[in-house]
C-alpha positions as CSV (number, residue, x, y, z in Angstrom):
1,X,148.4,163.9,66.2
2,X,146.4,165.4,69.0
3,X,145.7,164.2,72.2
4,X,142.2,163.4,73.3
5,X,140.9,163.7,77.0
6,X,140.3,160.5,76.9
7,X,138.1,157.1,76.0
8,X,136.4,154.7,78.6
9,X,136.1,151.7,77.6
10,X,134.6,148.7,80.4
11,X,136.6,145.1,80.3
12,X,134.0,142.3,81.8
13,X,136.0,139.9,83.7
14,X,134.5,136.4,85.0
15,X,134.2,135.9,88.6
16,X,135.6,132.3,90.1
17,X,132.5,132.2,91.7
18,X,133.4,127.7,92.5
19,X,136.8,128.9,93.9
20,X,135.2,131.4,96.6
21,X,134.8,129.7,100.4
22,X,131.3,130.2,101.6
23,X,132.1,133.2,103.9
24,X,133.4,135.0,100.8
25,X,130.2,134.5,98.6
26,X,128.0,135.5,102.1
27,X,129.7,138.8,102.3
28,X,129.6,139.1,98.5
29,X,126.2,138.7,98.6
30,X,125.5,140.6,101.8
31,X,127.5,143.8,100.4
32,X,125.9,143.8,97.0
33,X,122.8,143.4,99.0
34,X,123.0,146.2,101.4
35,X,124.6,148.8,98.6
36,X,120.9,148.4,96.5
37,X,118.9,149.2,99.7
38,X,120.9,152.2,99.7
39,X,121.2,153.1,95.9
40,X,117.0,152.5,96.1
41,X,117.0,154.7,99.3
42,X,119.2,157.5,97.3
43,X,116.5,157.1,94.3
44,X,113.5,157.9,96.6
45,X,115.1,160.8,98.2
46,X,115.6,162.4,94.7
47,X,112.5,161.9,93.5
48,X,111.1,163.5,96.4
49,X,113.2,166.7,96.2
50,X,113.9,166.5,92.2
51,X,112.7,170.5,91.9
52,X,115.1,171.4,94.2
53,X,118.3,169.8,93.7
54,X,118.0,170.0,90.2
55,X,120.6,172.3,88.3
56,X,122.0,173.4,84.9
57,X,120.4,175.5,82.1
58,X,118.5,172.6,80.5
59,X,117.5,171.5,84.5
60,X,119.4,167.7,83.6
61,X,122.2,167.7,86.2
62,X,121.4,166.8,90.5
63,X,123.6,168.8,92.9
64,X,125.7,166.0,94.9
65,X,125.5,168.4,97.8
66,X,122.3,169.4,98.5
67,X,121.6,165.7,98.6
68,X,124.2,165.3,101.1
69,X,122.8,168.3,102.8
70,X,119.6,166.3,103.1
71,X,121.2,162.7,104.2
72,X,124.4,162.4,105.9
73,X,125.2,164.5,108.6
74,X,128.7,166.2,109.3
75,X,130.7,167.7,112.1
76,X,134.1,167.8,110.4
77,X,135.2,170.4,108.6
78,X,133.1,173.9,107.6
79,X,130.1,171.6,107.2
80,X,128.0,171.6,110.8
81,X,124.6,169.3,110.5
82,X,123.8,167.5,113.2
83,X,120.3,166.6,111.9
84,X,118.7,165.8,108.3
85,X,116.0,164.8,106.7
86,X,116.5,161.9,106.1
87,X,119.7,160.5,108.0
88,X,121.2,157.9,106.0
89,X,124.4,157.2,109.0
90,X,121.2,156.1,111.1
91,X,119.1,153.8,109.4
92,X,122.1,151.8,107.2
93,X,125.0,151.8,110.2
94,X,127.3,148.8,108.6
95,X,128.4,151.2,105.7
96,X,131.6,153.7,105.5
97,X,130.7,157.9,104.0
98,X,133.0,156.9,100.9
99,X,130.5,153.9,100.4
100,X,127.7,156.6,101.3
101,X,129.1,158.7,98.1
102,X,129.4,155.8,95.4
103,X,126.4,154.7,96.0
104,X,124.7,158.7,95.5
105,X,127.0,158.9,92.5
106,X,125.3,155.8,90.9
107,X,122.0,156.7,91.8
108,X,122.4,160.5,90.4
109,X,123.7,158.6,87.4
110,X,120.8,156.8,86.9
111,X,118.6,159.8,87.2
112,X,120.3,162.1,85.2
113,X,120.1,159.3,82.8
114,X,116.4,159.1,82.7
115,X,116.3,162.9,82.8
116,X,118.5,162.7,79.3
117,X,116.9,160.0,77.7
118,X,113.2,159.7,79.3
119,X,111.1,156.9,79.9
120,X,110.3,155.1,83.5
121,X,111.7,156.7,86.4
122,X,114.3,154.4,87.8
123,X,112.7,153.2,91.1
124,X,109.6,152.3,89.1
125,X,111.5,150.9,86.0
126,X,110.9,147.0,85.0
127,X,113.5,144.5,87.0
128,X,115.2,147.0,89.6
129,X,112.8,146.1,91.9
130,X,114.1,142.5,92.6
131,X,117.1,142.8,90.8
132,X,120.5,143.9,92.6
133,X,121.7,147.4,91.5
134,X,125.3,147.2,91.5
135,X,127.4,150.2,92.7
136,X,130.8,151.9,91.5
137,X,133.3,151.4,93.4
138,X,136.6,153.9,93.0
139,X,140.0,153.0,92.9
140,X,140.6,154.1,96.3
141,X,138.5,151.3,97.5
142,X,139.9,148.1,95.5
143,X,143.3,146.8,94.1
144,X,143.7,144.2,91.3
145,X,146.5,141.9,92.7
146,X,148.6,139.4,91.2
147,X,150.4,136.1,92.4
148,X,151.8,133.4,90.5
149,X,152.3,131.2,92.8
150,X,149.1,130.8,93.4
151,X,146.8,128.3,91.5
152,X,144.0,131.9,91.1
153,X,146.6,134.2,89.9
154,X,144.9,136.8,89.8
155,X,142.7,138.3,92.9
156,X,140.1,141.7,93.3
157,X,140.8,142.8,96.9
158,X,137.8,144.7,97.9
159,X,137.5,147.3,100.9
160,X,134.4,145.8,103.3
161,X,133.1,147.7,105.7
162,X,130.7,145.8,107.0
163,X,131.8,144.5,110.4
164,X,134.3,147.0,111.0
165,X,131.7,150.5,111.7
166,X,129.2,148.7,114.0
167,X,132.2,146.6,116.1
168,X,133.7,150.7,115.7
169,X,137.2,149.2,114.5
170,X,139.6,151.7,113.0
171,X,140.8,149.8,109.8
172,X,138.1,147.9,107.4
173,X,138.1,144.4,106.1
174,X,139.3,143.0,103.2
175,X,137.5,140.8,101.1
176,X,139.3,138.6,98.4
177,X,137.8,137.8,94.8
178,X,139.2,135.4,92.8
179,X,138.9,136.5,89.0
180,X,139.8,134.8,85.4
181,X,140.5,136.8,83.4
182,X,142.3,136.1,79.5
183,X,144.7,138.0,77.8
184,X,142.6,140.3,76.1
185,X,141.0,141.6,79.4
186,X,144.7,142.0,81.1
187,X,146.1,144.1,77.6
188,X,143.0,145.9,77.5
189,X,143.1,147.0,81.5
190,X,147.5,147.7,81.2
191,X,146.4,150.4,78.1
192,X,144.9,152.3,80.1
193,X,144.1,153.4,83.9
194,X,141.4,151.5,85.8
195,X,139.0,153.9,87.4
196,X,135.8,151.8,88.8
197,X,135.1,148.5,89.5
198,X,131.4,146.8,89.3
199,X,130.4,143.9,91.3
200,X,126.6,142.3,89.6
201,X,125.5,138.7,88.9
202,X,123.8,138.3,85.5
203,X,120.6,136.8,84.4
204,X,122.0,133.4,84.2
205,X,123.7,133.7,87.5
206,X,127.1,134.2,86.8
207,X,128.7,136.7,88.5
208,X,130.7,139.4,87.0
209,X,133.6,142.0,87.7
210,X,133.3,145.1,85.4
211,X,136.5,147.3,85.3
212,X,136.2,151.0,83.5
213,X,139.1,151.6,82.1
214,X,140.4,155.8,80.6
215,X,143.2,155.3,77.3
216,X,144.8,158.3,75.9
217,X,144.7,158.0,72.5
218,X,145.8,160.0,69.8
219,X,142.9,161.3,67.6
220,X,143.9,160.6,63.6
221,X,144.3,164.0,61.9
222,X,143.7,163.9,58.1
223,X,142.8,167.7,57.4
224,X,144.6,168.8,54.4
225,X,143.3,165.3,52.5
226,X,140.7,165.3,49.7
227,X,137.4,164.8,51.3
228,X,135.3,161.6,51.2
229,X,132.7,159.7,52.4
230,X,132.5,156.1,53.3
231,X,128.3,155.2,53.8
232,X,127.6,151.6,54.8
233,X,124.5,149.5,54.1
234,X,123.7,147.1,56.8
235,X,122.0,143.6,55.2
236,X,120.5,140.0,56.2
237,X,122.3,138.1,53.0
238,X,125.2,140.4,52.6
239,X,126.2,141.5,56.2
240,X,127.2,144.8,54.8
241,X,127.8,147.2,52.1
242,X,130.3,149.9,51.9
243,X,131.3,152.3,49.0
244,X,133.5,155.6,49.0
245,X,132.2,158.6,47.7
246,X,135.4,160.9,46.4
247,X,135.0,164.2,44.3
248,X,136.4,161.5,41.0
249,X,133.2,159.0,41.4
250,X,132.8,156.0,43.5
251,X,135.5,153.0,44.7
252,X,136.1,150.8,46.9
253,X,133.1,148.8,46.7
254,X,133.2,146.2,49.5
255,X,130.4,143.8,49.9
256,X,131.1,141.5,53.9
257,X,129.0,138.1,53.8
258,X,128.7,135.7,56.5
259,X,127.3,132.2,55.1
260,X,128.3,130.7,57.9
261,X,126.5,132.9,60.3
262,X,123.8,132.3,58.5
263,X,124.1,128.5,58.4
264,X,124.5,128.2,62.1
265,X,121.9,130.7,62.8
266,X,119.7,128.7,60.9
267,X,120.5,125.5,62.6
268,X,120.2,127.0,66.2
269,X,116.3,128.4,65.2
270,X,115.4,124.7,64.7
271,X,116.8,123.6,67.6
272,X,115.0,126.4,69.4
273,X,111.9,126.0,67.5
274,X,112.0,122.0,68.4
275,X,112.5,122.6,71.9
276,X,109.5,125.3,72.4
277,X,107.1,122.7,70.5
278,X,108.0,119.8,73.3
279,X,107.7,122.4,76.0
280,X,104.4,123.3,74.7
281,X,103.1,119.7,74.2
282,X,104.7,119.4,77.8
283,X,102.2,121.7,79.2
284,X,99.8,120.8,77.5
285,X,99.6,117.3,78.9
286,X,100.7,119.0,82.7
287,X,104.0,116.9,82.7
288,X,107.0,118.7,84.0
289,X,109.0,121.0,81.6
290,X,111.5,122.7,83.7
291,X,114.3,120.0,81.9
292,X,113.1,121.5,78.5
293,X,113.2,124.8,79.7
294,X,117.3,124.9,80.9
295,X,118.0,123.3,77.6
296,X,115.9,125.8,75.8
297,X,117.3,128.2,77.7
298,X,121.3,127.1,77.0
299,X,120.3,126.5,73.4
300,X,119.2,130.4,73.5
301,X,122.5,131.7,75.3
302,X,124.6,129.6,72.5
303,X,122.9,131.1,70.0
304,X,123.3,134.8,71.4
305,X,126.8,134.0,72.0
306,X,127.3,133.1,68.6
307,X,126.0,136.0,66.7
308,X,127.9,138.2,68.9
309,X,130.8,136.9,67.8
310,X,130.3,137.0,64.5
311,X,128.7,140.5,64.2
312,X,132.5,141.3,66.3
313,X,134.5,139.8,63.4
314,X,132.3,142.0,61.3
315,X,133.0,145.4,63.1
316,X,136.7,144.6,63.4
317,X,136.9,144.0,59.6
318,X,134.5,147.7,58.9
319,X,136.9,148.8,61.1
320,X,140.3,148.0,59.6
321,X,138.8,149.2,56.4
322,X,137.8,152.9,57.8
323,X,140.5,153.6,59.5
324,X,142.8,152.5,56.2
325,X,140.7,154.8,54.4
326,X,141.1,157.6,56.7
327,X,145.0,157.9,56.1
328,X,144.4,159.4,52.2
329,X,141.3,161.2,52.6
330,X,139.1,163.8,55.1
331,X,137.1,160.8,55.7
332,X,133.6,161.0,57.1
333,X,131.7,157.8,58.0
334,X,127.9,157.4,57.7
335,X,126.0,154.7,58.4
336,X,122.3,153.6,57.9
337,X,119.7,154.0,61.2
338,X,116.8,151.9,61.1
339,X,113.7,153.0,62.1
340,X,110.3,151.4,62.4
341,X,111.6,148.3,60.3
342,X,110.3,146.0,63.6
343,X,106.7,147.2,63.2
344,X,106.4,145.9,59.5
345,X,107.3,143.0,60.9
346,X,104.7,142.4,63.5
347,X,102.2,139.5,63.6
348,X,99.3,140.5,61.5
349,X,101.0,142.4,58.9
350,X,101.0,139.2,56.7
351,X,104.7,139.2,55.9
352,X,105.0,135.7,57.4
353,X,106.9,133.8,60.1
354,X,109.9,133.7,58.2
355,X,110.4,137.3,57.9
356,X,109.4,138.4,60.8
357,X,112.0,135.6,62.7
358,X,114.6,137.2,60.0
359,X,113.9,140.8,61.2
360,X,114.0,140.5,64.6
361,X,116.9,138.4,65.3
362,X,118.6,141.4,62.9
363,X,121.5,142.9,65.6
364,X,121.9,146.3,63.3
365,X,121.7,148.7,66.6
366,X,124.1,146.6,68.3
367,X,126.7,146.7,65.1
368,X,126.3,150.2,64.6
369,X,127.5,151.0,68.3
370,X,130.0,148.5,68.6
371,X,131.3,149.9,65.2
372,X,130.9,153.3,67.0
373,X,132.9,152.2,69.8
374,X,135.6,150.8,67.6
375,X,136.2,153.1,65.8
376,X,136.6,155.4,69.4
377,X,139.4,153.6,70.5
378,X,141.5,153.5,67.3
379,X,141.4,157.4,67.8
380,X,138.8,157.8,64.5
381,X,136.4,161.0,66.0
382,X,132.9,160.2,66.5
383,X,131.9,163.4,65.2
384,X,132.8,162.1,61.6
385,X,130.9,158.8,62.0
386,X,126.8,159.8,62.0
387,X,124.1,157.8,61.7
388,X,121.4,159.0,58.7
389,X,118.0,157.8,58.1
390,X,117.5,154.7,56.1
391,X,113.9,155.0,55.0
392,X,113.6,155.0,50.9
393,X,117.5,154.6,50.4
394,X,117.3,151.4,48.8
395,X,114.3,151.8,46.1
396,X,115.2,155.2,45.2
397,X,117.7,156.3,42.9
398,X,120.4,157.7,43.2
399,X,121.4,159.6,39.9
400,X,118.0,160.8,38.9
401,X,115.5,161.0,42.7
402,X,112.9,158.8,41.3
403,X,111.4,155.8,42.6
404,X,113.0,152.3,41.3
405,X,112.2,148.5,41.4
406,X,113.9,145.5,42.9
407,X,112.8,142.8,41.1
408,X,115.2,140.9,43.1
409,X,116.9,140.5,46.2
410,X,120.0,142.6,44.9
411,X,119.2,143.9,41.9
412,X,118.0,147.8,41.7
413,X,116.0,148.9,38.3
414,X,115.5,152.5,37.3
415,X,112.5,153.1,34.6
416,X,113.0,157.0,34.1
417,X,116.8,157.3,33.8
418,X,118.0,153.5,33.2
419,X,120.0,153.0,35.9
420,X,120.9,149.4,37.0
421,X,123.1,148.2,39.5
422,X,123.0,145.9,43.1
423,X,120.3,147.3,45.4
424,X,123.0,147.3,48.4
425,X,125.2,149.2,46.5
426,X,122.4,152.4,45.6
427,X,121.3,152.4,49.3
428,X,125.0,152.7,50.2
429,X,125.3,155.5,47.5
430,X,122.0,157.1,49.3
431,X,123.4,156.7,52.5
432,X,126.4,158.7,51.8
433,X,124.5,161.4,49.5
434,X,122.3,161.9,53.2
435,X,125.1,162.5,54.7
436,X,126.7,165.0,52.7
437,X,123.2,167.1,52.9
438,X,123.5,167.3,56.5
439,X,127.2,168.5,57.0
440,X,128.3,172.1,55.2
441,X,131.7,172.0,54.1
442,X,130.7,168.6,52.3
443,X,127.8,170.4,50.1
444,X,130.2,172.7,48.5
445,X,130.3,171.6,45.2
446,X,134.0,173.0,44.9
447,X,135.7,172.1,47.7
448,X,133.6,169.5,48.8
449,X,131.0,166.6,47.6
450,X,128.4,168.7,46.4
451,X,128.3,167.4,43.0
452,X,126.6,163.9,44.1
453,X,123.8,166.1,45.1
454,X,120.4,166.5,42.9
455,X,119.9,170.0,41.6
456,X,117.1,170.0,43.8
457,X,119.1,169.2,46.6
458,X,121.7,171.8,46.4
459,X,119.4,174.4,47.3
460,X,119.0,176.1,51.1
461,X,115.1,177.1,51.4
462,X,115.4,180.5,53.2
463,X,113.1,181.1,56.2
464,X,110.6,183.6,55.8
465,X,110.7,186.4,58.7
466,X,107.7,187.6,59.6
467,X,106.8,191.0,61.0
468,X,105.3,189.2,63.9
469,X,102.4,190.0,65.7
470,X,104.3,192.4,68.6
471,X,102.2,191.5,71.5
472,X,99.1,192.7,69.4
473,X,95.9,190.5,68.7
474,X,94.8,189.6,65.5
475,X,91.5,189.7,65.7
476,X,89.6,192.9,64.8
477,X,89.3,195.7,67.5
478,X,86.7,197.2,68.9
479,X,86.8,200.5,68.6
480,X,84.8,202.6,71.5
481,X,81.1,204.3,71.4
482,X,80.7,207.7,69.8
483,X,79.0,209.1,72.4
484,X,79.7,209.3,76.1
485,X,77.2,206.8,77.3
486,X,76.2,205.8,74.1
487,X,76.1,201.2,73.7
488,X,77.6,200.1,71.2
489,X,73.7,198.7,70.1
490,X,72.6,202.4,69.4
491,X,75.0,202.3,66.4
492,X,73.9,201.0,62.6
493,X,76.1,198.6,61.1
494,X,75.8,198.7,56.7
495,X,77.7,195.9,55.0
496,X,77.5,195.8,51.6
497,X,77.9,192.3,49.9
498,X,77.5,192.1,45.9
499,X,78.4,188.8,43.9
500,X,81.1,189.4,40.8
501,X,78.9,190.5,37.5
502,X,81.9,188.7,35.3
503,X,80.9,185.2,36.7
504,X,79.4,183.2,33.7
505,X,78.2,180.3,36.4
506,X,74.7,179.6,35.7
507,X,74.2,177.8,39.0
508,X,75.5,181.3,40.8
509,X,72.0,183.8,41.0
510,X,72.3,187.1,40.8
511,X,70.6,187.7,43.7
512,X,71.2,190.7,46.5
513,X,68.8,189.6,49.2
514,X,68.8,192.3,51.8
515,X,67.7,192.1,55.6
516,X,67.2,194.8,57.7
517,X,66.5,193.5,61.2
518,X,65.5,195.2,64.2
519,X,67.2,194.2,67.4
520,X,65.7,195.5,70.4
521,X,67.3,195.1,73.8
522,X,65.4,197.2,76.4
523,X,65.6,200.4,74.7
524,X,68.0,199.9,72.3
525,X,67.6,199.4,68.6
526,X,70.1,197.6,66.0
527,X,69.7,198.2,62.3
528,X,71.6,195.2,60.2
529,X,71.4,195.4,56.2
530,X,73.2,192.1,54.3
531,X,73.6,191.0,51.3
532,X,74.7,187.3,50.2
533,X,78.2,186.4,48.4
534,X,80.6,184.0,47.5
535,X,82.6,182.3,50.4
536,X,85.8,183.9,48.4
537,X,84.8,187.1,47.6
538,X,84.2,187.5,51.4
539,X,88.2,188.4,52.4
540,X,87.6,191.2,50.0
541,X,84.3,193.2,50.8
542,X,84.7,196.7,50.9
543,X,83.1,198.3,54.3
544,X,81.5,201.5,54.1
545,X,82.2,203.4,57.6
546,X,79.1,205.2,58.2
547,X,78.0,207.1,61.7
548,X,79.6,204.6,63.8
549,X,80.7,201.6,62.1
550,X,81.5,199.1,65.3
551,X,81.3,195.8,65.6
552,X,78.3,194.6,68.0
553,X,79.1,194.3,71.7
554,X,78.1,190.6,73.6
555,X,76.2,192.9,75.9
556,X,72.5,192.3,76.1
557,X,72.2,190.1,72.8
558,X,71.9,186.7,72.9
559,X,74.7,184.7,70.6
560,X,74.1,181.7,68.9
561,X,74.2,178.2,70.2
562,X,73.2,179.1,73.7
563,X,70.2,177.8,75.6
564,X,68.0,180.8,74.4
565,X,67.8,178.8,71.0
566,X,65.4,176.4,72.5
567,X,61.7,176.7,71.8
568,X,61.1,180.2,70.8
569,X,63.8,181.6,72.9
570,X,65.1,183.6,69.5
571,X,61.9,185.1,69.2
572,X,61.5,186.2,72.7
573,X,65.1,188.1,72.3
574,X,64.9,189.2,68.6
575,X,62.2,191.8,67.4
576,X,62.4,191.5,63.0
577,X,61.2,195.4,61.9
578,X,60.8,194.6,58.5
579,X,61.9,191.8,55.8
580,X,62.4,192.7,51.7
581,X,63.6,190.9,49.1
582,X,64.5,192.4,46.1
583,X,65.0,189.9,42.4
């Protein structure tokens, strides 16, 4: 067994927000208050200096002390600024340095975090404008305290600075949160070592108390197993899929349904749906809804509530079964990623109400990375568990590469090769055959999976190298005049064109038409003789190099397409010597 650096995991414990005297839930809300005007303050001083505090190769990381440099001063120490930019210690006096520095480590967090992922800047992103940004507080600054014989056991003593800097006290208040938490939260918080502690109040006003908790856990080491892959096919009906690809065929074929989810899920829609129509009626006849609309609104939190727990029961059982598979094989985990499925079910599409209510009350990013996250913690490495494309895994076969039917819900045809078997089942099989394409050691037919593989399949497409253009242009060169003070119009270009005599086309005329054209610019003469081809016989014309065979200089003729096209402003530039045509 080795020993990993680490997992964090976060345990949400319920604030006893009825318990609390009124002066606690003033300073409560006064401190969570005052730490987003500084997070927000943070935020616009980084986006105002983001080129220079920026660091790293890939430019995604913010240096925590030039923003320092730029907003609190110092005396102590080697640092000496007595003047900044922007002087933080001035405009927000009720707040401690080690406040100061949680608060810029949750705002660099959230910008490093839209430098990673992308999207709207955090000061302009939707809701943190009214909503309360919460910030990390260290373990220096809080202890979880228990007391029995107290009837609130259990207590979050929090390090308030509020009063104490401007009345210039030595020692900082202490503010007392009562908390409830079960047993789950208190097993989950003794495994390991609570790091931070984050203060918010949720959408449905409930406040909250989120620990981050570090385990050590010892990694699972299987190397010296037969390899194999388990690939998982997330469903509506059937919850999930999941089949194990060894080097002797496939097994353990385990199908997870939840008719009861279903049931209830079902019920809670028409609740929902019932509730929305007398809000609407409501409105309509400009009677009060707001009764309707906490119902509707309760009904909605049940419901979420609900499915969460079920799609938890149906991680935990994935879970067991992975990690049972993992003792007797090199076990690799892939699971199906979704993409697009949400837009073939917009309004419009004509796929109906009831699929597109189906689709999008379907939870499968959230099971994948609660499934991710399970797996963590039991010590399973999330290197091994990967997420592969989806798209065409279910209506293509899987022993031949062609294109299938489903003439049912669960039920997968083959017409070139005759395969039949459940649909979930051949987009598990598909899943897993992804999978093995994308990792090396698992295409080796020999030593590892390579034989589920199409023939087609097995093979790496080389790159072609090519010589590369070496700082040269493509285009043709000009090569220079003959003559010292010779233009490049003094010379006579000769192209000879001629159509292919084997051609048996009786639309193509064999016909040289040649032009020999005059081009006079000042004192300057051009002689150009053409004759017409094919469009493909032009890459291959042989050019005759006579007295100076150049290419014609821009200077002093007119090109085509510019304003000297317009009424006879060709044959003001252009002098045409002579004109024959030959049959």
């Amino acid at each position: 067994m080795a020993r990993s650096r680490g997992t964090i995991i976060s345990v949400k414990v319920p604030i006893r927000w009825d318990v609390m005297t009124e002066r606690q839930r003033t300073r409560l809300s006064r401190i969570t208050g005052r730490d987003t005007r500084v997070i927000k303050a943070y935020l616009g001083v980084i986006e105002r200096h983001e080129s220079t505090l920026l660091i790293g190769g890939r430019k995604k990381r913010l240096h925590a002390g030039k923003i320092d440099e730029l907003t609190l001063t110092a005396t102590r120490g080697s640092a000496n600024r007595t003047s900044v930019p922007h002087d933080f210690k001035r405009r927000f006096p009720n707040i401690s340095v080690n406040e100061f520095q949680e608060c810029r480590d949750t705002a660099t967090a959230m910008w490093e975090s839209y430098l990673e992922r992308g999207g709207s800047k955090p000061l302009h992103a939707r809701g943190y404008s009214s909503r309360k940004i919460p910030r990390l507080a260290f373990k220096q600054r809080f202890d979880v305290i228990y007391n029995p014989d107290l009837s609130v056991r259990h207590w979050l003593r929090l390090r308030d600075s509020l009063d104490s800097l401007r009345n210039s006290r030595a020692h900082h208040d202490k503010l007392m949160i009562p908390l409830s938490p079960s047993s789950y939260h208190l097993n989950r918080m003794r495994d390991g070592e609570v790091k931070t502690v984050m203060l918010f109040k949720d959408s449905f006003r409930k406040w909250w108390a989120v620990f981050s908790v570090t385990l050590d856990i010892d990694t699972l080491d299987s190397s010296g197993n037969p390899p194999a892959v388990i690939a998982i096919d997330l469903g509506i009906n059937k919850a999930a899929c999941s089949v194990l690809l060894t080097q002797k065929g496939y097994k353990q074929i385990r199908y997870w349904k939840q008719k009861d989810k279903i049931r209830l899920m079902k019920r809670y829609d028409e609740k929902v749906a019932a509730l929305q129509r007398k809000k609407e009626e409501l409105l309509v006849h400009r009677e009060d809804a707001s009764g309707v609309t906490r119902r509707l609104r309760e009904m909605s939190r049940k419901r979420a509530k609900v499915s969460k727990e079920y799609d938890n029961v149906l991680v935990k059982d994935i879970s067991d079964h992975i990690l049972e598979m993992a003792q007797c094989h090199d076990l690799h985990a892939a699971i199906g990623q979704l993409r697009g499925i949400r837009n073939i079910a917009r309004k419009g599409n004509y796929k109906g109400r009831a699929f597109r209510g189906m689709i999008h009350r379907w939870a499968f990013t959230r099971v994948r990375q609660m499934l991710e996250h399970k797996l963590m913690t039991a010590g399973f490495n999330t290197k091994r568990f990967l997420a592969v494309p989806e798209s065409w895994t279910s209506i293509k076969c899987h022993k031949c590469g062609h294109k299938g039917i489903r003439p049912k819900q669960n039920l997968f045809i083959c017409h070139t090769c005759g395969y039949r078997a459940n649909a979930d089942l051949n987009g598990a099989i598909n899943i897993g055959r992804r999978l093995i394409m994308l990792i090396p050691s698992l295409k080796n037919e020999k030593t590892g999976l390579g034989m589920w593989l199409l023939p087609k399949e097995k093979t790496t497409l080389k790159a072609r190298r090519s010589s590369g253009s070496k700082r040269k242009s493509l285009l043709p060169q000009r090569p220079p005049a003959l003559l010292e003070g010779e233009s490049v119009a003094d010379c006579n270009v000769q192209t000879t064109l001629e159509l292919s005599e084997s051609s048996k086309d009786p639309a193509m005329v064999k016909t040289v038409e040649e032009l020999s054209a005059a081009l006079r610019t000042g004192t300057h003469s051009f002689h150009v003789q053409r004759t017409e081809v094919t469009p493909r016989q032009r890459n291959h014309v042989s050019v005759k190099s006579g007295k100076a065979h150049v290419t014609v200089s821009d200077s002093g003729l007119i090109q085509a397409g510019d304003s000297s096209r317009e009424k006879d402003g060709t044959q003001k530039s252009l002098a045409v010597s002579s004109l024959t045509h030959e049959m």
